[in-house]
C-alpha positions as a Markdown table, in Angstrom:
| # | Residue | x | y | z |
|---|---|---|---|---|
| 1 | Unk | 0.0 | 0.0 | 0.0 |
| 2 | Unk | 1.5 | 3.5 | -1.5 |
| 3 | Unk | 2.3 | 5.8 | 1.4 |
| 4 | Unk | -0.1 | 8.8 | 1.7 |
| 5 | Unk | 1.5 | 12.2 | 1.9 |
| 6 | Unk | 1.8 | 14.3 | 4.6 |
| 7 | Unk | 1.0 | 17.9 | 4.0 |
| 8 | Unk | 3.7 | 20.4 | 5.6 |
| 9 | Unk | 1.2 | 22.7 | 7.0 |
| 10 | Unk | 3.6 | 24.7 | 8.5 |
| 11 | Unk | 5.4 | 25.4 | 4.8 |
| 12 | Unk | 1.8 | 25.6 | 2.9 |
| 13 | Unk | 0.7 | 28.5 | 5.5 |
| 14 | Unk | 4.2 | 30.4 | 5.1 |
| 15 | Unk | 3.5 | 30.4 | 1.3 |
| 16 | Unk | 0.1 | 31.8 | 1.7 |
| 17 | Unk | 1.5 | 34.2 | 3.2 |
| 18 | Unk | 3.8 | 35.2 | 0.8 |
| 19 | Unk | 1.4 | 35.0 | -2.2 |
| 20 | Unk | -1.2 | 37.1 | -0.3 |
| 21 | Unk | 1.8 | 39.7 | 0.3 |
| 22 | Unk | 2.8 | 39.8 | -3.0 |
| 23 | Unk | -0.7 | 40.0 | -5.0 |
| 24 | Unk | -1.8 | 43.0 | -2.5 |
| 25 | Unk | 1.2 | 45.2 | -3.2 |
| 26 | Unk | 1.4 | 44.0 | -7.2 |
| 27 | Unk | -1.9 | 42.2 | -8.3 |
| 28 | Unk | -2.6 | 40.6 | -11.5 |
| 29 | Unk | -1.9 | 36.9 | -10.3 |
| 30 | Unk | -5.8 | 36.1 | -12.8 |
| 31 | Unk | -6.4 | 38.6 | -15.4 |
| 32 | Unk | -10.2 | 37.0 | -15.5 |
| 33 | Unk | -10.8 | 38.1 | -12.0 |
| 34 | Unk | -9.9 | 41.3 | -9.5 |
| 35 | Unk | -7.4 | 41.2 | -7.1 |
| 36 | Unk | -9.9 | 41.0 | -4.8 |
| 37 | Unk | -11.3 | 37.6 | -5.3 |
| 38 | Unk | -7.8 | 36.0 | -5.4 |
| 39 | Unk | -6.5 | 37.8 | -2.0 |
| 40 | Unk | -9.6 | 36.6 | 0.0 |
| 41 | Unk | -8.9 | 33.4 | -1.6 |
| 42 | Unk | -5.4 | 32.8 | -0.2 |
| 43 | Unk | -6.7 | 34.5 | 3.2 |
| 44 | Unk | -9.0 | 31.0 | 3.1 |
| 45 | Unk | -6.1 | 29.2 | 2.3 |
| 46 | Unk | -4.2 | 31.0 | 5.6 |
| 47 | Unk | -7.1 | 29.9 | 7.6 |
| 48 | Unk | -7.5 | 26.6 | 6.8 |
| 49 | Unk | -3.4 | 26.1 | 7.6 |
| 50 | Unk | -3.4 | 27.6 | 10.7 |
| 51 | Unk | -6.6 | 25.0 | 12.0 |
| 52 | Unk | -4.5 | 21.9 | 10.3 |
| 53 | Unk | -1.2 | 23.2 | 12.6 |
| 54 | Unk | -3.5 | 23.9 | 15.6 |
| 55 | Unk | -5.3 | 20.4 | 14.9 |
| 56 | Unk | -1.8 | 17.9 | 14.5 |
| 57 | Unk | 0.6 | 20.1 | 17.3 |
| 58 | Unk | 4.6 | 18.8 | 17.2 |
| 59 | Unk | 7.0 | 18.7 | 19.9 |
| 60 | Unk | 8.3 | 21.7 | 17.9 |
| 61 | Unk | 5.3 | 23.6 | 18.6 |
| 62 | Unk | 4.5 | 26.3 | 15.5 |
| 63 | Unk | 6.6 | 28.1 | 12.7 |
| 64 | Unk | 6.6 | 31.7 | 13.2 |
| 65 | Unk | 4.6 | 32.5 | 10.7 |
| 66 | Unk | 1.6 | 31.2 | 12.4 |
| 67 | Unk | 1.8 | 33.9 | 14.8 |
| 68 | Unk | 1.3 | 36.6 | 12.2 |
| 69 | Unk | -1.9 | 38.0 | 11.8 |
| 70 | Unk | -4.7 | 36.6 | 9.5 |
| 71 | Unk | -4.5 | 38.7 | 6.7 |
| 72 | Unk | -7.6 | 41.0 | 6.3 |
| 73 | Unk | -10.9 | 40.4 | 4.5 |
| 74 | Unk | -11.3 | 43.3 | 1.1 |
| 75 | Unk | -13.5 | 44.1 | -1.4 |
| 76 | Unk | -13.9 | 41.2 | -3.7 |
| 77 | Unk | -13.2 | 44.2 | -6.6 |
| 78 | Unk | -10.1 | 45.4 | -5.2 |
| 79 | Unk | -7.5 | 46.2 | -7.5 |
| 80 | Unk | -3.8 | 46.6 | -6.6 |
| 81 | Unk | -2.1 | 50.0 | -8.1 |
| 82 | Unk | -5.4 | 50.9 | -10.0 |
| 83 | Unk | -3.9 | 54.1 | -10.8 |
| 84 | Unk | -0.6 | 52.4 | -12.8 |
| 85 | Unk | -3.7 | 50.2 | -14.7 |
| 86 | Unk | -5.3 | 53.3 | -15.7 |
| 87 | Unk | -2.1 | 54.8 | -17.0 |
| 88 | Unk | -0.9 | 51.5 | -19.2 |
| 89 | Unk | -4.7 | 51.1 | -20.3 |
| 90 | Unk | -4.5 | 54.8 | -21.7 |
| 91 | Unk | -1.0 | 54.5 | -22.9 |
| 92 | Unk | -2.1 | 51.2 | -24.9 |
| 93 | Unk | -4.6 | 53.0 | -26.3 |
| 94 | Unk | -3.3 | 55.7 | -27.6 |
| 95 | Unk | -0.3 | 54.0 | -28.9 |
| 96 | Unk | -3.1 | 51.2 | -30.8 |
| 97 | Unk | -4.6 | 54.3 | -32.3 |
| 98 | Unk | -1.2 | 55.8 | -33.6 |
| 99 | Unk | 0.0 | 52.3 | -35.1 |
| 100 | Unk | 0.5 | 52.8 | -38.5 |
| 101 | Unk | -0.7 | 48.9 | -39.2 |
| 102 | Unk | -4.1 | 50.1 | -37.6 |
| 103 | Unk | -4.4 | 53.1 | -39.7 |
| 104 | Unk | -4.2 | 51.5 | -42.8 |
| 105 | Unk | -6.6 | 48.4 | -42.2 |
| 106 | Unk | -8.9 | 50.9 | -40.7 |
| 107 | Unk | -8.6 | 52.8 | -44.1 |
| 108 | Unk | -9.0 | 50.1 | -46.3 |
| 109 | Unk | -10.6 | 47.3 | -44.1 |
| 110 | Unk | -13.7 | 47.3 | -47.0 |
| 111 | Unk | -10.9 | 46.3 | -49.5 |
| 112 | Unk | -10.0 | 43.4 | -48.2 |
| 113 | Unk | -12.2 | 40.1 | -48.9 |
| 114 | Unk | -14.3 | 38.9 | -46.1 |
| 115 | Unk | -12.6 | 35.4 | -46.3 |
| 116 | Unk | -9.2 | 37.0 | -45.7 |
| 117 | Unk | -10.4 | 39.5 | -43.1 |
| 118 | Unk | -11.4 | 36.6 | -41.4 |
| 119 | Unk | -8.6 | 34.1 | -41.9 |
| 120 | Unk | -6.2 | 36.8 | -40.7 |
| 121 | Unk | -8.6 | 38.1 | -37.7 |
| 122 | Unk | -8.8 | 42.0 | -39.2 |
| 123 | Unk | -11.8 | 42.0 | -37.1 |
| 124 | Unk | -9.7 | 41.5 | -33.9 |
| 125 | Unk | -7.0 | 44.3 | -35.0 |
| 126 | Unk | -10.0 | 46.9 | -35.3 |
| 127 | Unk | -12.1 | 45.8 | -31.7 |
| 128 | Unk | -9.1 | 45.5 | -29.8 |
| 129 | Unk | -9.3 | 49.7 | -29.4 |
| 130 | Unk | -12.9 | 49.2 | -28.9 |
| 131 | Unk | -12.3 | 46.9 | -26.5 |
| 132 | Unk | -9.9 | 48.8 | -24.6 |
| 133 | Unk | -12.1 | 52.2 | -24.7 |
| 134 | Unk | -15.4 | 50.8 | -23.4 |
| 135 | Unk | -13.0 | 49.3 | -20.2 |
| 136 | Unk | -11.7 | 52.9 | -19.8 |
| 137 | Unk | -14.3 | 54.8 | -19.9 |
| 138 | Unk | -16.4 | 52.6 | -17.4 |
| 139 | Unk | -12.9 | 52.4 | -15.3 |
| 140 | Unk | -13.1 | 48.7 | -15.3 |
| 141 | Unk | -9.9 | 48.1 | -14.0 |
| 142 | Unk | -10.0 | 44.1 | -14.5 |
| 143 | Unk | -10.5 | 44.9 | -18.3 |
| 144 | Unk | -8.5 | 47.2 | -18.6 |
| 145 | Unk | -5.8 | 45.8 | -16.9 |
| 146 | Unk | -5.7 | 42.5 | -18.9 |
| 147 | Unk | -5.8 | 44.4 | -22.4 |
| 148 | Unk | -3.3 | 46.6 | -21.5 |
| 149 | Unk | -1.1 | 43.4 | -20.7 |
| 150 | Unk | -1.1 | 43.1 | -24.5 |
| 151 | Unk | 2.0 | 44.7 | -26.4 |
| 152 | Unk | 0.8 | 47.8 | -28.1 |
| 153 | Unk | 3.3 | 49.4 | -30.9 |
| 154 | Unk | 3.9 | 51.6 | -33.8 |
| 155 | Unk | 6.3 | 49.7 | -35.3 |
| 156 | Unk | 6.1 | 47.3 | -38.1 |
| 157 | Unk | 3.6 | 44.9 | -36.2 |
| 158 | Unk | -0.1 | 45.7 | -34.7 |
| 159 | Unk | -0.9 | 42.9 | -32.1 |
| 160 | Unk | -4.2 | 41.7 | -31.5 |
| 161 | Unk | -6.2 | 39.2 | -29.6 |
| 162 | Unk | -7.1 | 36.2 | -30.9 |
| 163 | Unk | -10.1 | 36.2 | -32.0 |
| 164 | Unk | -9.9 | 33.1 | -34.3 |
| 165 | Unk | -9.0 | 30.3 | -31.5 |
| 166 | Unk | -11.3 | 33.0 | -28.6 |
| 167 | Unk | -8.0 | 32.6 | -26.2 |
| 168 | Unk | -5.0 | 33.5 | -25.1 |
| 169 | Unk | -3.2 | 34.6 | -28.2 |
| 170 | Unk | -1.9 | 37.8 | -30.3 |
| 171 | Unk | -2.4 | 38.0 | -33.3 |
| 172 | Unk | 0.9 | 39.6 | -35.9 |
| 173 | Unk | -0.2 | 41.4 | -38.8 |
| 174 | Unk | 2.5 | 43.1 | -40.4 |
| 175 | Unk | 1.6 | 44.9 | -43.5 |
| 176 | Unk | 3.6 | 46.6 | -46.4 |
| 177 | Unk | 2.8 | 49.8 | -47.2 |
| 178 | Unk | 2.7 | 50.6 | -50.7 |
| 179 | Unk | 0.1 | 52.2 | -53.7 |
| 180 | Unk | -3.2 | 50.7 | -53.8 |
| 181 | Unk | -3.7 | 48.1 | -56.7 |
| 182 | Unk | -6.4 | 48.7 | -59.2 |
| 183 | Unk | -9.5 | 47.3 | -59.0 |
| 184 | Unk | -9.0 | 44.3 | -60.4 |
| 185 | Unk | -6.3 | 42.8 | -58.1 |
| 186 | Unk | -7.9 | 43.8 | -54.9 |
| 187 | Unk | -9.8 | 40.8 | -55.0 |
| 188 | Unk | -6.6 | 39.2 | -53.7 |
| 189 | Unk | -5.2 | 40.2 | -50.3 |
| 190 | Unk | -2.0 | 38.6 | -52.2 |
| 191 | Unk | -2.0 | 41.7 | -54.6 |
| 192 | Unk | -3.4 | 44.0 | -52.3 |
| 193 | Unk | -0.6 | 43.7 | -49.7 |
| 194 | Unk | 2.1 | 41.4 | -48.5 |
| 195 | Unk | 0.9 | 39.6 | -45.4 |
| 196 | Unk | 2.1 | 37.6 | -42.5 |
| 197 | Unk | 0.2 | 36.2 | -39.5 |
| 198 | Unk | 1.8 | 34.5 | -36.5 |
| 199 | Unk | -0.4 | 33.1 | -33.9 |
| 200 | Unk | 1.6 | 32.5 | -30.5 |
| 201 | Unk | 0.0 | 31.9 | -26.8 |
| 202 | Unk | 0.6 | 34.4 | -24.5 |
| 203 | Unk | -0.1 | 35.0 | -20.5 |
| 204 | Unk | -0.5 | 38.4 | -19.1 |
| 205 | Unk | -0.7 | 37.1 | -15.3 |
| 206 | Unk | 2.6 | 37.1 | -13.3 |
| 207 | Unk | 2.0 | 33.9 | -11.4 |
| 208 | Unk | -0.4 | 31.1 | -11.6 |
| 209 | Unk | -3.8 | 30.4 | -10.0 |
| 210 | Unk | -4.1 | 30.2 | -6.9 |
């Protein structure tokens, strides 16, 4: 018969500690939920170590970190540095609607056949600024804080999510710039413009679930 394992309590509660320390002053351990939700999470996880040490007791008696305080209950939508989330959301924003991939598939999204605009997720490039406004303006901070997470740039490449696999992804498009065709090779996104896509898997959270 396997051996069952034997929990370290004493370890278990010290790392609680530590998480719940670190996602108060940092956040953004689950971009799909506020900081809120995750610190009274760990503060259960606290609890329910200190009643496993007070239920077994050693020779040794208990670690030191059982004598800290239980860490206090918040608001489920607490947000760690809200104002640095504001900032970033803004600054991804603005730099989304300066990107000069952006402006051009904005400018001539209609040329582009709906086949290709889907294949290569054109709809994604144009609601990722629509998805980062509406966040902004109601000050969702969750939302605003996992979109900002995403790279923004004016450089040769306009990341966006990604819509085509609805996950965890981005979304290269870079475009080159150059005369429109006429009308009868714009029918072809080949013709049209020279494009790339890259799909890669990203994650915007620091550390994993709790």
């Amino acid at each position: 018969m396997a051996k069952q394992h034997q929990t370290d309590h004493g370890t278990e509660l010290e790392r609680a500690f530590a998480r719940w320390d670190y996602l108060y002053e940092h956040g953004r351990q689950d971009p799909g939920y506020a900081d809120g939700v995750n610190l009274n999470l760990i503060r259960n996880h606290v609890i329910y170590h200190r009643r496993q040490l007070e239920e077994t007791p050693t020779l040794f008696g208990f670690p030191e970190c059982y004598y800290r305080e239980i860490p206090p209950e918040v608001d489920n939508n607490f947000m760690a540095r809200p104002n640095e989330i504001r900032t970033a959301a803004r600054a991804s924003l603005e730099a989304y609607r300066a990107a000069p991939d952006y402006q051009f598939i904005l400018a001539h999204r209609e040329e582009i056949p709906p086949k290709t605009r889907d294949k290569l997720c054109i709809g994604a490039v144009l609601g990722y600024v629509s998805g980062l406004e509406h966040p902004i303006s109601e000050d969702d901070l969750v939302n605003s804080g996992t979109m900002a997470t995403l790279p923004a740039t004016s450089s040769a490449s306009f990341p966006a999510p990604g819509a085509c696999g609805n996950s965890y992804r981005t979304a290269w498009i870079p475009l080159t710039r150059r005369p429109l065709p006429s009308r009868r090779t714009r029918a072809s996104m080949k013709n049209l413009t020279r494009t790339t896509a890259r799909i890669s898997m990203t994650n915007p959270k620091k550390d994993s679930a709790t």
